[in-house]
Phi, psi and omega in degrees: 000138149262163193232116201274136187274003173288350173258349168322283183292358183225352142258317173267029174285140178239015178305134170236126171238133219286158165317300173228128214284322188292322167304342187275354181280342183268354180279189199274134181279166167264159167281112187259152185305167169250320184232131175281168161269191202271148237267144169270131180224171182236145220288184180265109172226152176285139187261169164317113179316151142334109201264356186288183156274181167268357183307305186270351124006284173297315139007282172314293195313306203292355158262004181262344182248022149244042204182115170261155202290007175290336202127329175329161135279179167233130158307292185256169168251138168231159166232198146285159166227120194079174201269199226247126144222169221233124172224163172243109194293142183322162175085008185285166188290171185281312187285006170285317154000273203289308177314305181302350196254337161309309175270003182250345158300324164325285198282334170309306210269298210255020142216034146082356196253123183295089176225139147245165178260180205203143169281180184250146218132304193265046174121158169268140210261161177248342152250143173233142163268141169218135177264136161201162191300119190328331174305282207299298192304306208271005157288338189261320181229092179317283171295016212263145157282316204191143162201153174294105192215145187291152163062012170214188206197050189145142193308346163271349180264324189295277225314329195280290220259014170275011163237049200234149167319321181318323222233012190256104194311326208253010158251017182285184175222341150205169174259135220219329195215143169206128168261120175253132159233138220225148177281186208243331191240042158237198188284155171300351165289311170304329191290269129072266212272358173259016152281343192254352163282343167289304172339293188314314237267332183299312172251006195219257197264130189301304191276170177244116182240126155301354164278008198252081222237000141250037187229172165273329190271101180183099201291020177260356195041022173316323194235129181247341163237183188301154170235170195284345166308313161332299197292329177272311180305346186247001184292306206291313180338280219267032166290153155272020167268328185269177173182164183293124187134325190284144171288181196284294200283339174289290189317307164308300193307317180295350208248011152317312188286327191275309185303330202274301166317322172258023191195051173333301152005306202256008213255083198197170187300163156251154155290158177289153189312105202277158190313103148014124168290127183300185112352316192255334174281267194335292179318289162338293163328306193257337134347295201299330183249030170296167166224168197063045177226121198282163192318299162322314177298325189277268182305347159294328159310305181283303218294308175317298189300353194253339193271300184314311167326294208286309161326332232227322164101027162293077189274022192227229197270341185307285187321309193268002171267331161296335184265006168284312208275311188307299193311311216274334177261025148219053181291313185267306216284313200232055192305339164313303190301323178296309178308300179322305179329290190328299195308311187313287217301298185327317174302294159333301193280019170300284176340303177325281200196068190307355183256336167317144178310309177305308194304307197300332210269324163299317168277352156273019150266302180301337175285359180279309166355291184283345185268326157323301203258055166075351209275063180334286213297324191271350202265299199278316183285338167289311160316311179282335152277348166281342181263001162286297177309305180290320158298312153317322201254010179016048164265071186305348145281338172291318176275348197253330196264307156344293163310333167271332183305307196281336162266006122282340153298338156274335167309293140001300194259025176066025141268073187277331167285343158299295158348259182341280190326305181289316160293335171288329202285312172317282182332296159343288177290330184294316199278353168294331202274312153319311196069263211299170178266003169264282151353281184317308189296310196312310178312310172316315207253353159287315154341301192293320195289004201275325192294116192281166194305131160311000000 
């Protein structure tokens, strides 16, 4: 399993690109810091239950625990048995430290899983994390951001066994060894989430559904850390009515009764069953955010996905996930056509979850719009509905952009000490969301250039 970097740039993006590009030698240069403030982090908080039933809950878990996301099937479901530990190899950047401990306190308290860390060294882990330069990862697995692999506990061993059946998720019978491996040189934010998405995938369900739109296991990647659907699919995993070994139909049978215990909540009619994502939409989708593809081909890809969507009666987010990625390539070539997109997509996922992570990742492109064409109030007002959800969702390049967004827009409007104030709070979160002091300053000054002529 992997966390795919084709998705980087068009989703976990916090990227603006001005409407028209021939304007910017006439805007305003920006004033960039010379020196940042100290990084910003976000506290260990518990996420929200689950708004679903559990009818459709159970649904999910059993396609995310039988089904690898090629498609394969899975016989039996495995886990770990007994508890979990977790060591990290030397040379890792300093913020995974605190980010691991932050994410194995979590899966402790709110699903319930015996897991801790072990130095590396005292005996063999049952998970080991190892960092290496992304250049270096990706010589092996070309598209991978960060990915997971069974049975071997280092970057030399995977390397031994990577064409060998060992490493094929679907012959286990428990889990007993795992390597996750994460780059060394991106931002602590990235590093973040591919702990919490490598973590998860290490100890609990394999697949990934672009219908799952409150989850991680979920390839648009909006949500970057666990969420509370999560915290219940791995609460339910490692429960003791299950164990490694069971089958689809042994599992299906346990889990009315498991969900119902651990999800009161959740004990209520279901909707009907949403559709399977086809084959030719995924393909499409994920074309559109590739790399190594050329622009064209790539828009020609998303205008498929939104049509294969709309065909396909994928009324939910997969259809506003198709019309983000329109919007986002063709942000320089068609801006009209990109707002329309936004605007789509925005109305959906409103339907969705108007408080949601998606909506926010859509209204900071329309406030980069409204702030190109002058537009403040409207400017101030998105931004400021959008940055509670980018906090909730401890997305920190998305709130570090919310913020430069809005403090040229107070600038615009002769509130400049407001202005200050809001732009240091952005540096603060950039650099976590960003990493390097360079990264951060580039955003600022694409941000700034968003600003129409004084």
């Amino acid at each position: 399993m992997f966390r795919l970097s084709l998705l980087a740039a068009c989703v976990a993006l916090c990227g603006c690109v001005p409407a028209a590009v021939s304007d910017l030698p006439e805007r305003r240069d920006a004033t960039l810091p010379t020196a940042l403030p100290p990084m910003a982090q976000f506290s260990l908080r518990a996420a929200a239950a689950p708004r679903r039933s559990n009818i459709e809950i159970a649904r999910d878990f059993l396609e995310l625990s039988f089904e690898m996301e090629s498609g394969r099937h899975i016989d039996r479901i495995s886990r770990f048995e007994g508890p979990i530990t977790v060591a990290v190899a030397p040379g890792a950047p300093t913020s995974l430290g605190p980010d691991l401990d932050r994410l194995l306190a979590r899966l402790r308290r709110e699903a319930d899983i015996n897991i801790s860390r072990v130095q590396r060294g005292t005996g063999p882990a049952s998970i080991t994390i190892e960092t290496l330069p992304r250049a270096q990862m990706q010589r092996i697995v070309p598209q991978a951001a960060c990915f997971v692999v069974p049975r071997v506990s280092s970057w030399q061993e995977f390397r031994r066994a990577r064409t060998s059946r060992d490493l094929d998720w679907t012959t286990l019978a428990t889990r007993e060894q795992v390597a996750v491996f994460i780059p060394s040189d991106v931002s602590p934010q990235e590093i973040r989430d591919c702990l919490h998405e490598e973590v998860s995938q290490a100890i609990g369900p394999l697949n990934d559904l672009y219908r799952l739109s409150d989850s991680i296991f979920n390839d648009d990647n909006f949500n970057a850390v666990l969420t509370g659907f999560d915290m219940l699919v791995l609460r339910a995993y490692y429960d003791d009515s299950l164990r490694s070994g069971m089958t689809r139909a042994e599992v299906a049978n346990r889990l009315p009764s498991l969900l119902s215990r651990l999800n009161p909540r959740g004990n209520r009619s279901a909707g009907p069953a949403a559709p399977r994502s086809p084959d030719a939409w995924i393909n499409a989708i994920e074309t559109a955010l590739g790399t190594g593809t050329s622009g064209p081909r790539r828009l020609f890809a998303a205008q498929q996905a939104v049509a294969l969507a709309q065909s396909a009666g994928l009324r939910d987010g997969r259809l506003a996930f198709s019309y983000f990625a329109l919007g986002r390539l063709t942000l320089a070539r068609d801006p009209d056509l990109s707002l329309t997109s936004f605007l789509n997509a925005g109305r959906l996922y409103r339907e969705i979850d108007p408080n949601g992570i998606q909506l926010a990742h859509v209204d900071m492109q329309l406030a980069a719009f409204a702030l190109s064409s002058g537009r403040i109030d409207q400017t101030l007002a998105l931004t400021g509905g959008a940055m509670p959800a980018a906090t909730r969702a401890q997305n920190a390049s998305l709130l570090a952009t919310l913020l430069m967004i809005r403090a040229e827009a107070l600038d615009a409007a002769g509130r400049a000490s407001e202005a200050r104030a809001v732009r240091l709070d952005s540096l603060a979160w950039g650099r976590y969301g960003f990493g390097r002091t360079e990264a951060v300053q580039a955003r600022l000054a694409e941000v700034a250039g968003l600003s129409p002529p004084a």
